[in-house]
C-alpha positions as CSV (number, residue, x, y, z in Angstrom):
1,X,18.3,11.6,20.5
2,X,14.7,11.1,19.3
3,X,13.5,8.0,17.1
4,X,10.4,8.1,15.3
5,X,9.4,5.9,12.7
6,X,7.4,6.9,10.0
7,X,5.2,4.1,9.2
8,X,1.9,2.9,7.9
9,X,2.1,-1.1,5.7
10,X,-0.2,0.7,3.3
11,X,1.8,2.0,0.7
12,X,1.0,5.5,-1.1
13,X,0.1,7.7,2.2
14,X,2.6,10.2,1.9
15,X,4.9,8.4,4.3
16,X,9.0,9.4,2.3
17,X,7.1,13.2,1.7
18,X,5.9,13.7,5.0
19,X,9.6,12.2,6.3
20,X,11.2,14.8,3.8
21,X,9.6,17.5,4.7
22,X,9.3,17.5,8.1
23,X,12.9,16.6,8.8
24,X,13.3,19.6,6.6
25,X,11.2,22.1,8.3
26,X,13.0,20.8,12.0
27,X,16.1,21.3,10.7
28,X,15.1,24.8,9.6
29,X,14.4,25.4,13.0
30,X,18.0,24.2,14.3
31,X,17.6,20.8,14.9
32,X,20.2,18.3,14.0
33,X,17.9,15.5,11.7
34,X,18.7,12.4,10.4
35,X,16.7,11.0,8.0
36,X,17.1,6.7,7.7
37,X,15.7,5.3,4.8
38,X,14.7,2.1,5.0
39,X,12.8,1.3,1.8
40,X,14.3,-0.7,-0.7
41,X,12.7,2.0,-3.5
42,X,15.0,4.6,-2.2
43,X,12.7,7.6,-2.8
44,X,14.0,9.3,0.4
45,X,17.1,9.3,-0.8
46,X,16.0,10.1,-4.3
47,X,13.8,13.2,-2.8
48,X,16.6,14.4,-0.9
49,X,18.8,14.6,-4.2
50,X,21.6,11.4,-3.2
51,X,22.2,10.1,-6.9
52,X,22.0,6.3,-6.5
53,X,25.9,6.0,-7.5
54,X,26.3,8.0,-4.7
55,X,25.1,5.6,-2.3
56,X,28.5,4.0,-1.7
57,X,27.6,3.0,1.7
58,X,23.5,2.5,2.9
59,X,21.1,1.3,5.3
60,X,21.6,-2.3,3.7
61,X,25.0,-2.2,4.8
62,X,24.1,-0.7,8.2
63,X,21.9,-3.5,8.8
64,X,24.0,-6.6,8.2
65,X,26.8,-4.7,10.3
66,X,29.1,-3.9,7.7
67,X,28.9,-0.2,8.3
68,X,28.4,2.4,11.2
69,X,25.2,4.8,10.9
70,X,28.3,6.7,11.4
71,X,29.8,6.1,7.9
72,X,26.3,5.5,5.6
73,X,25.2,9.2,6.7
74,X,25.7,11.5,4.3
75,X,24.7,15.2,4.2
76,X,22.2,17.0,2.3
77,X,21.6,20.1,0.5
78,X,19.5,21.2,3.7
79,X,21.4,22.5,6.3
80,X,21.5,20.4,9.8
81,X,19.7,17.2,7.7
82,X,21.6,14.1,6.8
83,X,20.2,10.9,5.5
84,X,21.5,7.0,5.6
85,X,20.7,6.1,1.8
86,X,18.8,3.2,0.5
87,X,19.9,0.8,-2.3
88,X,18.0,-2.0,-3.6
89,X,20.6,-4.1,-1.7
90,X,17.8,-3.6,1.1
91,X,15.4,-6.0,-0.8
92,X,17.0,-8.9,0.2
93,X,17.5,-7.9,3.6
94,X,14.5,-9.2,5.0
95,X,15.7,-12.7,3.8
96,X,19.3,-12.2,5.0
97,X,18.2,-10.9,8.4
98,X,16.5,-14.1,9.5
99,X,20.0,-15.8,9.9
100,X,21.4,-13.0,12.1
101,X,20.9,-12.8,15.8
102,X,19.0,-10.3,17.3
103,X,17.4,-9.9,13.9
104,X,14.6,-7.3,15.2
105,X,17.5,-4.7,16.9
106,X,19.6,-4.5,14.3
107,X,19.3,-1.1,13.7
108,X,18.6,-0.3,17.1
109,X,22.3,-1.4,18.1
110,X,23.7,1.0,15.1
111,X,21.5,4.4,16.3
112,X,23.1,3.5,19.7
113,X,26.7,4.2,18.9
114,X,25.8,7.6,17.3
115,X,23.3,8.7,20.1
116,X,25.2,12.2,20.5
117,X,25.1,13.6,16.4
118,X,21.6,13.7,15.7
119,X,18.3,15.3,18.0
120,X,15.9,13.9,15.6
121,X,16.3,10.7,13.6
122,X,13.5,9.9,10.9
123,X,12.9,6.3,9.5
124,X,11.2,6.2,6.3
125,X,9.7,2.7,6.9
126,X,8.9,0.4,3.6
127,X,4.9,0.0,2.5
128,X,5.1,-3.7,4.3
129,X,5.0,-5.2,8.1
130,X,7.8,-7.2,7.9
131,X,11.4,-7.4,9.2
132,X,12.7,-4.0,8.2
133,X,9.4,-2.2,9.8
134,X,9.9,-4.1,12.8
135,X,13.6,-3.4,13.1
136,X,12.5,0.3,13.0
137,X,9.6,0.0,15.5
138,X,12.4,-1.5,18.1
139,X,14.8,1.2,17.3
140,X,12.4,4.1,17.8
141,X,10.7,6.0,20.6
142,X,7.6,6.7,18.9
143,X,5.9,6.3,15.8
144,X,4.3,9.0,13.1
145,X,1.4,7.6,11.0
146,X,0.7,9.1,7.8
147,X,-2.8,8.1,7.1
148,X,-4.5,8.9,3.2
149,X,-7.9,10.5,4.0
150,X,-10.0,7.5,2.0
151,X,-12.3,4.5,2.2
152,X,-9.6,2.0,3.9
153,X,-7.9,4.1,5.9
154,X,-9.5,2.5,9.4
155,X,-9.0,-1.0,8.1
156,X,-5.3,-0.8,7.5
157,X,-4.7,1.7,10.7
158,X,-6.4,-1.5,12.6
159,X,-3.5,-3.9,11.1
160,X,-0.8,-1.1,11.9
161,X,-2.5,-0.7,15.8
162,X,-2.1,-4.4,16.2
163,X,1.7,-4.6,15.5
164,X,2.8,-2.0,17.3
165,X,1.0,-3.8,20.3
166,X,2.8,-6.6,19.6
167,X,6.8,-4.9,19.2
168,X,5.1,-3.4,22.6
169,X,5.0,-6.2,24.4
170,X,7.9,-8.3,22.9
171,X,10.7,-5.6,22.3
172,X,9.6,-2.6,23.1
173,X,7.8,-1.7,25.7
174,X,8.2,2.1,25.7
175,X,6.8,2.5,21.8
176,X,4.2,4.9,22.0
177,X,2.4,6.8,18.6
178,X,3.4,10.2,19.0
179,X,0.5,11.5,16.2
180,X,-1.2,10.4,13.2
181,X,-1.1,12.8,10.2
182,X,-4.1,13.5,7.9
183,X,-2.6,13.6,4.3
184,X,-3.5,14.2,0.9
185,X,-6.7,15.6,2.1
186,X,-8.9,17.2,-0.1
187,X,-12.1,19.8,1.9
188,X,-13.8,19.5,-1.7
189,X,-14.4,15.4,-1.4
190,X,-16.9,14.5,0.8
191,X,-15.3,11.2,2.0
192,X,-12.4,13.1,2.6
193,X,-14.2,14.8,5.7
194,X,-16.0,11.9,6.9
195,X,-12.8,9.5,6.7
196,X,-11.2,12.7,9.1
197,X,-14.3,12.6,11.1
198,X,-14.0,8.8,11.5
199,X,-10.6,8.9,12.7
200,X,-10.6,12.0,14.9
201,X,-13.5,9.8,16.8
202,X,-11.5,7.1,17.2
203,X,-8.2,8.2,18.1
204,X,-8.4,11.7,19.2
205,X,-5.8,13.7,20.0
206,X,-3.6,11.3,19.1
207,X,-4.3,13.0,15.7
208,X,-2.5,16.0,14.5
209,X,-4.6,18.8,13.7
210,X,-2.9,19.9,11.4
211,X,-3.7,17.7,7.9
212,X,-1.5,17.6,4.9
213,X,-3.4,18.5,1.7
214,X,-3.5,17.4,-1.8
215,X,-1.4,19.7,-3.9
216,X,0.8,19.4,-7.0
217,X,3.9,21.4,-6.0
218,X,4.1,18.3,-3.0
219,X,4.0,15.7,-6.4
220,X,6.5,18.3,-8.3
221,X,9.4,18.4,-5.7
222,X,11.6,14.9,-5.7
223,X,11.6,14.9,-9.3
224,X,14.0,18.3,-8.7
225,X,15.9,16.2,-6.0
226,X,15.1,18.7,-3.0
227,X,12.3,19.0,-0.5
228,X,9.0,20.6,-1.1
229,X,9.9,23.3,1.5
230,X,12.9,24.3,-0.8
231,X,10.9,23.6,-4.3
232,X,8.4,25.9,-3.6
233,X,7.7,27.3,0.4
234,X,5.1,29.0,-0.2
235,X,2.6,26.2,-1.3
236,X,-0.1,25.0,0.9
237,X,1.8,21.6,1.5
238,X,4.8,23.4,2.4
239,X,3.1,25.5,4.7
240,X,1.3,22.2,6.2
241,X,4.8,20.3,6.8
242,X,5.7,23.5,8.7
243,X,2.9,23.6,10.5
244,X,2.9,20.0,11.6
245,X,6.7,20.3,12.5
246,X,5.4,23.1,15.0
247,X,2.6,21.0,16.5
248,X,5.5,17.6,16.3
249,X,8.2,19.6,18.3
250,X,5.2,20.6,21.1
251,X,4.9,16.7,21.8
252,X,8.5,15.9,21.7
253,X,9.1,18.8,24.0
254,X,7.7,17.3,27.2
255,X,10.4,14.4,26.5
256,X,13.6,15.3,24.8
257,X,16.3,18.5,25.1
258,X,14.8,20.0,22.2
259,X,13.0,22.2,24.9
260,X,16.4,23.5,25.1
């Protein structure tokens, strides 16, 4: 089982669309994707169509070991995806968390005991640094940054850079960024090409080359409850999450069985 964390502390990137909709577009290609959401908002959940008195059993309760990942997953209308719901619970978990041992591996002890269900686990981090990013950063492989094409995108990608350096070398040594995704990008804005420019310069090919534009139909979808990909396929965003799933599964491949 893969772990990748979707995370940038900035909030407003595209981070719960771009977990959406690319656990939607790998599970249209067979794989077995769980989607954890770990933002107290719950718009994950909410996208995927999980009414919130639905959400018997969530990540909250996950956390504080009152549940299995095991019993909060529930399944979606998209084939092969499943999600572990978020409540506002979740809020107060940060606060709760500090009196627990092992705090930061929380949820790295619960993805353990249901290492054989899933190929592909998503966590839909909150806009924030703090206890419930970290516990995802320790329980993942790898991390996916969504990063908004605009003026301060550097700045906060420097903040984000530095933390994962620091999970590195106190939890996690084996955290790598598996790609940073270009979103809400827009070819008729100016800064938007030079903010791409920048950060293609800097980072490389640690960027995806795929980039995520602005388009409505992406805004439309959790409103409906369902995925972009289902809401409309044909759209350019849709077409992009698709794209970028491709160019995701070519980096996992070296490293997982979803070669097989």
């Amino acid at each position: 089982m893969t772990v990748i964390a979707v995370a940038n502390q900035k909030g407003g990137v595209g981070k719960t669309t771009t977990a959406i909709n690319l656990g939607t577009a790998l599970a249209a290609t067979g794989i077995r994707v769980l989607i954890v959401d770990l933002d107290p908002q719950g718009n994950a959940s909410t996208g995927l169509g999980i009414h919130r008195a639905a959400r018997a059993v969530s990540s909250y309760e996950v956390l504080i070991g009152n549940a299995s990942i095991n019993d909060a997953a529930m399944p979606t209308q998209v084939p092969k995806l499943d999600i572990v719901p978020a409540t506002v619970d979740l809020s107060g978990a940060e606060i709760e968390l500090v009196e627990y041992e092992e705090r930061t591996h929380r949820l790295d002890r619960a993805l353990e005991s249901s290492s054989d269900r899933w190929d592909v686990v998503l966590i839909d981090c909150p806009p924030s640094l703090g206890l419930l990013t970290i516990n995802a950063m320790v329980a993942s492989d790898s991390l996916l940054v969504p990063l908004q094409c605009e003026f301060f995108a550097l700045e906060g990608l420097s903040q984000l850079l530095t933390t994962v350096e620091r999970i590195r070398s106190r939890f996690n040594p084996g955290l790598a960024i598996i790609g940073v995704a270009l979103t809400m990008y827009d070819r008729r804005n100016r800064l938007t090409e030079q903010v791409s420019s920048d950060v293609r310069a800097v980072l490389g090919k640690v960027v995806f080359d795929t980039v995520i534009p602005r388009n409505v139909r992406l805004s439309e979808a959790p409103s409906h409850g369902v995925p972009a990909l289902i809401y409309d396929h044909r759209c350019s965003g849709s077409e992009a999450y698709m794209a970028l799933a491709s160019e995701l599964i070519g980096r996992l491949k070296p490293k997982s069985a979803l070669a097989a």
